[in-house]
py3Dmol code that shows the C-alpha trace and the ligand (Angstrom):
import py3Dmol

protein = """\
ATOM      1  CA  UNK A   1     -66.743 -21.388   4.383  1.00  0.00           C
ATOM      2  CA  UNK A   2     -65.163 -24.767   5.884  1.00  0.00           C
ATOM      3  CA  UNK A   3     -62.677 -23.932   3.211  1.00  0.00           C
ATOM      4  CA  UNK A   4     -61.639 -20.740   3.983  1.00  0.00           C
ATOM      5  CA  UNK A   5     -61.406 -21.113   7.765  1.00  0.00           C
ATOM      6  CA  UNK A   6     -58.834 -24.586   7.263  1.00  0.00           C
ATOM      7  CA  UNK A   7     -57.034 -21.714   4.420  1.00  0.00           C
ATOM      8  CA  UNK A   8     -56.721 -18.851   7.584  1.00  0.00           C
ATOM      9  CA  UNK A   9     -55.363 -21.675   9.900  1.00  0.00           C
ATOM     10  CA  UNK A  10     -52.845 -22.841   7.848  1.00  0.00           C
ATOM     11  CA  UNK A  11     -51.484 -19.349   6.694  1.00  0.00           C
ATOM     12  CA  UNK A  12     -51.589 -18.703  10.249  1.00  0.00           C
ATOM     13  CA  UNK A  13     -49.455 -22.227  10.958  1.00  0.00           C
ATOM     14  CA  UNK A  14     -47.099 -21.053   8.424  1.00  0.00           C
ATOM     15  CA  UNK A  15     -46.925 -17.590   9.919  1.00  0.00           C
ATOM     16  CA  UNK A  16     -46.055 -18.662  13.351  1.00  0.00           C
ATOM     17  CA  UNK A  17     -43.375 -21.401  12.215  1.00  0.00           C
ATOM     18  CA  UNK A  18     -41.755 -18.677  10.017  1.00  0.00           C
ATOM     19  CA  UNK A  19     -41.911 -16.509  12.543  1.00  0.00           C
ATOM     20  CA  UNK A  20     -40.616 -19.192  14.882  1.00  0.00           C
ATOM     21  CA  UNK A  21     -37.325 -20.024  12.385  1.00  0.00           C
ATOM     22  CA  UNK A  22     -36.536 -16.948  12.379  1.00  0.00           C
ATOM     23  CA  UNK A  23     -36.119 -16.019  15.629  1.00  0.00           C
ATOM     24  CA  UNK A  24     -34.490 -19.286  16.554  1.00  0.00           C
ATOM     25  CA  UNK A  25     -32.069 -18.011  13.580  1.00  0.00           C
ATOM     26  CA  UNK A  26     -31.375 -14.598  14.835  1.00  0.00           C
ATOM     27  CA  UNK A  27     -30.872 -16.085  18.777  1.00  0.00           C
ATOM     28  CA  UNK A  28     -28.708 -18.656  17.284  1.00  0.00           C
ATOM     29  CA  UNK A  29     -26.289 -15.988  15.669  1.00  0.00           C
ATOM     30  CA  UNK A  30     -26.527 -13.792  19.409  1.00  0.00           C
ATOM     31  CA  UNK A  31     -25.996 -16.738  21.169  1.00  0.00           C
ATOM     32  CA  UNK A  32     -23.250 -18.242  19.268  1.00  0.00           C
ATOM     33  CA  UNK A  33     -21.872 -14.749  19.486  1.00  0.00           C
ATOM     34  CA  UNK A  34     -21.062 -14.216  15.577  1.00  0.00           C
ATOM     35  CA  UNK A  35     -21.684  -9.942  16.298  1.00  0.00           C
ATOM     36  CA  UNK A  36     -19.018 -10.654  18.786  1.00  0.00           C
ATOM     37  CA  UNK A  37     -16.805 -12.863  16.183  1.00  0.00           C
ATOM     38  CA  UNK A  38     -17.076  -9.898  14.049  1.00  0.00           C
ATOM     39  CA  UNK A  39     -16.055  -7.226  16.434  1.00  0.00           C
ATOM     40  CA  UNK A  40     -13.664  -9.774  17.647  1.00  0.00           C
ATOM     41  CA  UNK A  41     -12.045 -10.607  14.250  1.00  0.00           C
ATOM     42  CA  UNK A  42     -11.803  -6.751  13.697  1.00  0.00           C
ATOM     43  CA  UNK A  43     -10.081  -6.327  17.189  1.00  0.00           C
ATOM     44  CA  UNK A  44      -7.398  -8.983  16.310  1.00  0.00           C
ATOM     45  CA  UNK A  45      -6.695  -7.165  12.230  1.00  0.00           C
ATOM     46  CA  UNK A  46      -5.732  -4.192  14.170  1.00  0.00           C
ATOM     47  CA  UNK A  47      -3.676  -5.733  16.744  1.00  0.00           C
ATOM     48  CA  UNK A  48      -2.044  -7.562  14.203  1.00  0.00           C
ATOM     49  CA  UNK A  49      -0.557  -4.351  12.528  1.00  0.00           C
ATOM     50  CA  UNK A  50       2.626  -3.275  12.743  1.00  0.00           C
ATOM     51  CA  UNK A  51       4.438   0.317  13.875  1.00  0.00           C
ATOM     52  CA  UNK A  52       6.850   1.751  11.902  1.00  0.00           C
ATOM     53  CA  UNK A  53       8.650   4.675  12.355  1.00  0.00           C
ATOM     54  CA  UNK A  54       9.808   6.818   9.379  1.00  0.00           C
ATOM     55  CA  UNK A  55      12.553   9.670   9.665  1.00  0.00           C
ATOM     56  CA  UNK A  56      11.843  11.691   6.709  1.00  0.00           C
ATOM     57  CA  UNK A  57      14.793  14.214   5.186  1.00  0.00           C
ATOM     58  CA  UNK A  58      14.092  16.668   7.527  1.00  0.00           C
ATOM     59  CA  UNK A  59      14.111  14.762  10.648  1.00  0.00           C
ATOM     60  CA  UNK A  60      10.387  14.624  10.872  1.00  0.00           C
ATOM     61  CA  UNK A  61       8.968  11.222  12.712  1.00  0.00           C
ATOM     62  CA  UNK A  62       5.970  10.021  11.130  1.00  0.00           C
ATOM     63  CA  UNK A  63       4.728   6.819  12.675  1.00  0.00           C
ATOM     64  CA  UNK A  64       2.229   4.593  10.597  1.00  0.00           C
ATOM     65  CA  UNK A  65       0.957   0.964  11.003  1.00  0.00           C
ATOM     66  CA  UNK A  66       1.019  -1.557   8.337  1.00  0.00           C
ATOM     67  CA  UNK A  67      -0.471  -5.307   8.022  1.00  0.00           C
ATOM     68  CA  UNK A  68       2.268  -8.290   7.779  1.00  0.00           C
ATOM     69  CA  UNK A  69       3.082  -8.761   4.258  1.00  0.00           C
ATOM     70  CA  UNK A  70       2.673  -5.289   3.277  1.00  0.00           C
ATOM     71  CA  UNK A  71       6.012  -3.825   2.130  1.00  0.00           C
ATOM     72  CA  UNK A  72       7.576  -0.551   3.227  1.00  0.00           C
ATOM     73  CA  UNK A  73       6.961   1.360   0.080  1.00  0.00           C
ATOM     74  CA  UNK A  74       3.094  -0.371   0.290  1.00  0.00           C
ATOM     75  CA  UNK A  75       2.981   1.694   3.496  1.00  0.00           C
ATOM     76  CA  UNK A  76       4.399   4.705   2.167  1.00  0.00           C
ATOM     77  CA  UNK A  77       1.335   4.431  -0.853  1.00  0.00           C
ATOM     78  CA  UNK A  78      -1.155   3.683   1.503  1.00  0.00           C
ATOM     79  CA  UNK A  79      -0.431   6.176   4.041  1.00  0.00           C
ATOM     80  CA  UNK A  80       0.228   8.679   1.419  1.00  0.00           C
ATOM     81  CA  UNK A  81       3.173   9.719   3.025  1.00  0.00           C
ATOM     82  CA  UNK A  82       5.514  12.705   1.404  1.00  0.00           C
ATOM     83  CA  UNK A  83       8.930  11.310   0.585  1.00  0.00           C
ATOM     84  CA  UNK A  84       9.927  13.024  -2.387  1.00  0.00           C
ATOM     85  CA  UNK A  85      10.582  11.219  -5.341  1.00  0.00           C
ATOM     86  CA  UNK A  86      10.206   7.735  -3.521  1.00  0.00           C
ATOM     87  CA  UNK A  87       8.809   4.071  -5.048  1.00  0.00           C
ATOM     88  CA  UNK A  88       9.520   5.757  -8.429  1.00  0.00           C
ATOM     89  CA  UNK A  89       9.622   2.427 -10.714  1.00  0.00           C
ATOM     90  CA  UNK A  90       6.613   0.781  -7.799  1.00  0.00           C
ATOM     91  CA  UNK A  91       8.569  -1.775  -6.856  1.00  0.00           C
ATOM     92  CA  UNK A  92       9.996  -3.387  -9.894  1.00  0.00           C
ATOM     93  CA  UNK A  93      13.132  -2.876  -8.374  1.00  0.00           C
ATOM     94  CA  UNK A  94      14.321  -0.507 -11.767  1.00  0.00           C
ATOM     95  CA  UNK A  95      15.141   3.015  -9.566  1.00  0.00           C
ATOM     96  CA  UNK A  96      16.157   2.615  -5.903  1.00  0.00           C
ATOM     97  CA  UNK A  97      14.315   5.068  -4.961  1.00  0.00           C
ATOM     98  CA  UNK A  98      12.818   3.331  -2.017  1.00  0.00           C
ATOM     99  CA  UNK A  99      16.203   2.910  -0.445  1.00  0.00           C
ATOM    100  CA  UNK A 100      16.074   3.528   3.009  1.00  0.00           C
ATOM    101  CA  UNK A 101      18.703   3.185   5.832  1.00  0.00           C
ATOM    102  CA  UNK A 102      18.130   0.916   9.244  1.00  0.00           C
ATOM    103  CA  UNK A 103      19.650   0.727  12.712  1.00  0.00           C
ATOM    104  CA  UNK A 104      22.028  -2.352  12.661  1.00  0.00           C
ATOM    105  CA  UNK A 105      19.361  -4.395  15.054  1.00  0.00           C
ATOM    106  CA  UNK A 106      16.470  -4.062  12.590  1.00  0.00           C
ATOM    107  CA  UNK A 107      18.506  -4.521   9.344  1.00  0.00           C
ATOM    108  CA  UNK A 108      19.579  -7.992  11.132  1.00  0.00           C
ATOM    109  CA  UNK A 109      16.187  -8.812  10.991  1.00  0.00           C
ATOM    110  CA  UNK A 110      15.049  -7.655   7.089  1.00  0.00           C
ATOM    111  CA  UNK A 111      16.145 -11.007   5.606  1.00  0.00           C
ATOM    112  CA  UNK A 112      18.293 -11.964   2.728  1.00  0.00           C
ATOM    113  CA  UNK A 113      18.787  -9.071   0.055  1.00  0.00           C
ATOM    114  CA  UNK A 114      18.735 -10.775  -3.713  1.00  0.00           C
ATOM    115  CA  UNK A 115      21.360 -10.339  -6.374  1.00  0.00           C
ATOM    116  CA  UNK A 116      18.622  -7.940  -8.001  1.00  0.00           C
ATOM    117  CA  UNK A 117      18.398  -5.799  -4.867  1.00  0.00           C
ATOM    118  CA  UNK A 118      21.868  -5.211  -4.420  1.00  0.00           C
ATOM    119  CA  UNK A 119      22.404  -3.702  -8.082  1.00  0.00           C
ATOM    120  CA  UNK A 120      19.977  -1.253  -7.393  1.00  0.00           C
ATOM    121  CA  UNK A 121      21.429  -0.630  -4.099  1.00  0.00           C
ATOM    122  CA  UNK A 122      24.959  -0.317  -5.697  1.00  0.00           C
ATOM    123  CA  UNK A 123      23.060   3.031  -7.326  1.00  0.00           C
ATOM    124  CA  UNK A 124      21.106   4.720  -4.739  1.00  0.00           C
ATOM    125  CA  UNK A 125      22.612   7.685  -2.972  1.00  0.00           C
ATOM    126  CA  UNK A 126      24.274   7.621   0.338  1.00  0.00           C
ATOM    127  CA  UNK A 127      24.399   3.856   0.640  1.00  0.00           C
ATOM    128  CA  UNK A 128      24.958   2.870   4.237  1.00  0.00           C
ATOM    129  CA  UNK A 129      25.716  -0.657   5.259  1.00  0.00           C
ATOM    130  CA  UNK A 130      22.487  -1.056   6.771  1.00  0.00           C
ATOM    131  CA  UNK A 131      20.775   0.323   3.204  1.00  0.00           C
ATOM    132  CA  UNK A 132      17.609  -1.805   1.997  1.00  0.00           C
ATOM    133  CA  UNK A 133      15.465  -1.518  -0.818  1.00  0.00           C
ATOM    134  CA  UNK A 134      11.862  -0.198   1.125  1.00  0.00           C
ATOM    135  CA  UNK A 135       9.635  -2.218  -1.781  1.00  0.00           C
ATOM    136  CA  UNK A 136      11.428  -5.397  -1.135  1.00  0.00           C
ATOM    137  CA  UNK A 137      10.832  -5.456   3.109  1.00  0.00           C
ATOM    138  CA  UNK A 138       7.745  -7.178   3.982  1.00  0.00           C
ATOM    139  CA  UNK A 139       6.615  -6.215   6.967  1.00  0.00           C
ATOM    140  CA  UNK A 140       6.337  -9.664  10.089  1.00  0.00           C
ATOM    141  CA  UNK A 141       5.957  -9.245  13.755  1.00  0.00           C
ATOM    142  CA  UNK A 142       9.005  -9.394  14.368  1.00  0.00           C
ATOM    143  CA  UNK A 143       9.641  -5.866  13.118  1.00  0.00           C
ATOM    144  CA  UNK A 144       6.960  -3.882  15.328  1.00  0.00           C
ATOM    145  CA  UNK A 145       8.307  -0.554  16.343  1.00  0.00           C
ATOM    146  CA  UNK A 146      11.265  -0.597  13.614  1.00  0.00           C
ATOM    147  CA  UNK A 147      12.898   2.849  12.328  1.00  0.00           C
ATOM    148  CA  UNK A 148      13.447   3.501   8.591  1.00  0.00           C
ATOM    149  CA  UNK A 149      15.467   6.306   7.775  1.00  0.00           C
ATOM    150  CA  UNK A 150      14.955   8.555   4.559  1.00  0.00           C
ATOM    151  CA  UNK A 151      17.897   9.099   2.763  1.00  0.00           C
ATOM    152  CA  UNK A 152      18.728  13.143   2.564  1.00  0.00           C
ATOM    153  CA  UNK A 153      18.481  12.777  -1.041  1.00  0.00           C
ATOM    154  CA  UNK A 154      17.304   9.883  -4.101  1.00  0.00           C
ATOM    155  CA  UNK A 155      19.091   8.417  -7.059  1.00  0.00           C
ATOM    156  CA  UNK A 156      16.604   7.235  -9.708  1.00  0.00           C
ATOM    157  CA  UNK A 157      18.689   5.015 -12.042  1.00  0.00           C
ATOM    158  CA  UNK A 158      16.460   5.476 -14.870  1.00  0.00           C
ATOM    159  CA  UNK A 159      16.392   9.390 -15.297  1.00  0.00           C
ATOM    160  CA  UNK A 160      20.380   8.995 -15.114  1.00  0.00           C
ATOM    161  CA  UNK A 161      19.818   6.450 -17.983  1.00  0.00           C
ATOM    162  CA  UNK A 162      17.850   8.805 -19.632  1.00  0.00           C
ATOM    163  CA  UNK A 163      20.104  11.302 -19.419  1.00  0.00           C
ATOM    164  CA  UNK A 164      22.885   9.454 -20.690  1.00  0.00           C
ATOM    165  CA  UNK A 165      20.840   8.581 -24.137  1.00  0.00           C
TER     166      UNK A 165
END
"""
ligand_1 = """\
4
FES
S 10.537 1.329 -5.842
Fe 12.015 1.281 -7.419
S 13.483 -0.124 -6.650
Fe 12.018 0.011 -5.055
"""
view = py3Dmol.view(width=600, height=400)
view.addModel(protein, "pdb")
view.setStyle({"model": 0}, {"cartoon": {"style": "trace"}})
view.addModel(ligand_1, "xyz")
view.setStyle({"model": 1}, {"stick": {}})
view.zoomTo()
view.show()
């Protein structure tokens, strides 16, 4: 009988200091606020997105966000956005069919365009000085609130290629 009662007391002991850990453990992560770090670390993804304005063919504005990094034609995938015929080759830069057109401030800020780019630029319709390939612009800070302008219409190298064989 001794046995059993010393048996009860020390699942009971065990009880109560689990009991005990885990509470401490579920304080701890209240107190050190890791809900909060969560909520907090989801606040700061979304502030860290950036606008971008799209004129589409017809004039339409469609405004979208997009993490740094991502590039334009990214956004146009993700936000399953209608532009006819655009990212055709998905950014292997083989159709410049992501070509879109930017105001002289923004294009400024787009970076260096590679010897690879600029063939495929030499192809795409309507070329404009300010003329960029949308799968090679990564999106940075820097570029919150930009304006990319649809071309009226596309050029996709490869069907004229195609064509030609
Ligand atoms: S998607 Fe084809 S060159 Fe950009």
């Amino acid at each position: 009988m001794a046995l059993v009662t010393a048996l009860k007391r020390l699942a009971h002991v065990r009880l109560r200091e689990y009991s005990r850990r885990t509470a401490a453990a579920t304080s701890g992560a209240w107190l050190t606020g890791r809900r909060s770090f969560t909520t907090g670390t989801q606040t700061l993804r979304s502030d860290n997105k950036v606008t971008v304005h799209f004129i589409n063919r017809d004039g339409e504005k469609i405004t979208v966000k997009g993490s740094p990094g991502d590039s334009l034609l990214d956004i146009v995938i993700n936000e399953d956005l209608d532009f006819d015929g655009f990212g055709a080759c998905e950014g292997t830069l083989a159709c410049s069919t992501c070509h879109l057109i930017f105001d002289e401030d923004v294009y400024k800020k787009l970076g260096p365009v590679t010897d690879e780019e600029m063939d495929m630029l030499d192809l795409a319709y309507g070329l404009t000085d300010t003329s960029r390939l949308g799968c090679q612009i990564c999106l940075t800070k820097s570029l919150e609130g930009m304006v990319a302008r649809v071309p009226e219409s596309v050029a996709d190298i490869r069907q004229s290629k195609d064509e030609s064989a």
